[in-house]
C-alpha positions as CSV (number, residue, x, y, z in Angstrom):
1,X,-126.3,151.8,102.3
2,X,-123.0,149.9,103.2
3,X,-120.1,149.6,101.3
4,X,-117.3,146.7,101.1
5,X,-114.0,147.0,100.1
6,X,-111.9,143.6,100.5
7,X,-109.1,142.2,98.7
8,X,-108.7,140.2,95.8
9,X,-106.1,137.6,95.8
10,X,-104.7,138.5,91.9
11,X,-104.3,141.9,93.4
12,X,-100.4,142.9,94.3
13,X,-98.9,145.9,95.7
14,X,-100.5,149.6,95.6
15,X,-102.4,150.9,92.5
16,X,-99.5,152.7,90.1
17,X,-102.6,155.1,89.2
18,X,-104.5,156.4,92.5
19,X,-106.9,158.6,89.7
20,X,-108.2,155.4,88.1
21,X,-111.3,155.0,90.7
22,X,-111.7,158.2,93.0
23,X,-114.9,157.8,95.7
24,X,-117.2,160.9,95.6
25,X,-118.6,161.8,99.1
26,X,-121.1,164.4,99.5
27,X,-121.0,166.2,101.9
28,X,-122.9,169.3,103.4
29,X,-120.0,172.0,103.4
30,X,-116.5,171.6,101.3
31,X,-115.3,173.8,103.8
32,X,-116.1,172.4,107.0
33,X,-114.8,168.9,105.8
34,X,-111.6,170.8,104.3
35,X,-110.9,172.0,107.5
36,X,-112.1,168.9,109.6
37,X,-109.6,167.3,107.1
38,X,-106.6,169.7,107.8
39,X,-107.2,169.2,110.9
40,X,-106.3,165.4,111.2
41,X,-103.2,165.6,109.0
42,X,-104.9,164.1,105.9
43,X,-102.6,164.6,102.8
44,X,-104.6,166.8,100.7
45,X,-104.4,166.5,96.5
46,X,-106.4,169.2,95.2
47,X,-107.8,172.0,97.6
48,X,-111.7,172.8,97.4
49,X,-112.1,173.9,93.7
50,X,-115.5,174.8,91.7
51,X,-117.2,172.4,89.1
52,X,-116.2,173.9,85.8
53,X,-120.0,172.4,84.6
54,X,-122.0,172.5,87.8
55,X,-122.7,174.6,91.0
56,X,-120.6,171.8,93.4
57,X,-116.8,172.2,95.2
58,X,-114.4,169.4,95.5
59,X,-111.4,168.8,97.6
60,X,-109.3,165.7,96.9
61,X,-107.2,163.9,99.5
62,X,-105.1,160.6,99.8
63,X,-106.3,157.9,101.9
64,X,-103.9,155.8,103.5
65,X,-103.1,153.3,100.8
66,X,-102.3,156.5,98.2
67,X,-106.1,156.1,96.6
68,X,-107.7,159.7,95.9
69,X,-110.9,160.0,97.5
70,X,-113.2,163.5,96.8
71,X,-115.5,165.7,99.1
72,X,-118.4,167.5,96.7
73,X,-120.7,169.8,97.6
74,X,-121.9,173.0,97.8
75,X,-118.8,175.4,99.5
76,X,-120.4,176.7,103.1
C-alpha cells in the first residue's frame, strides 16, 4: 500500500481544525511506539488511552503541520 498526500492549489494556510481527519496506524505495541515517540520529541495530544467499545489503545500526537495522527493497538 502507498499513500500520497500532496497539495491542492485552493488549499491556504494550516487546517483551523487538526481533529477533522486524524490517520489511524496500527501498530504492534501502544507502548513501544509511545515511548519511541517520546523519545524523538513528538508533541503528544492524548497519551495511550483504552477503547471505550473495543479491546485497542490509542495515543494521539501532532505531526508537524499541527494534524493529529493516532497509534491503535493492543497496549504491550
Amino acid at each position: 500500500m502507498k499513500l500520497w498526500i500532496g497539495q491542492h492549489s485552493e488549499v491556504k494556510g494550516t487546517n483551523p481544525d487538526p481533529c477533522r481527519i486524524m490517520f489511524n496506524i496500527n501498530v504492534d505495541s501502544v507502548a513501544k511506539a509511545y515511548e519511541y515517540l517520546i523519545s524523538k520529541g513528538v508533541k503528544i495530544v492524548a497519551t495511550p488511552f483504552k477503547a471505550p467499545t473495543f479491546d485497542k489503545w490509542f495515543v494521539t500526537f501532532e505531526d508537524l503541520d499541527g494534524n493529529y495522527v493516532q497509534i491503535i493497538g493492543p497496549k504491550e
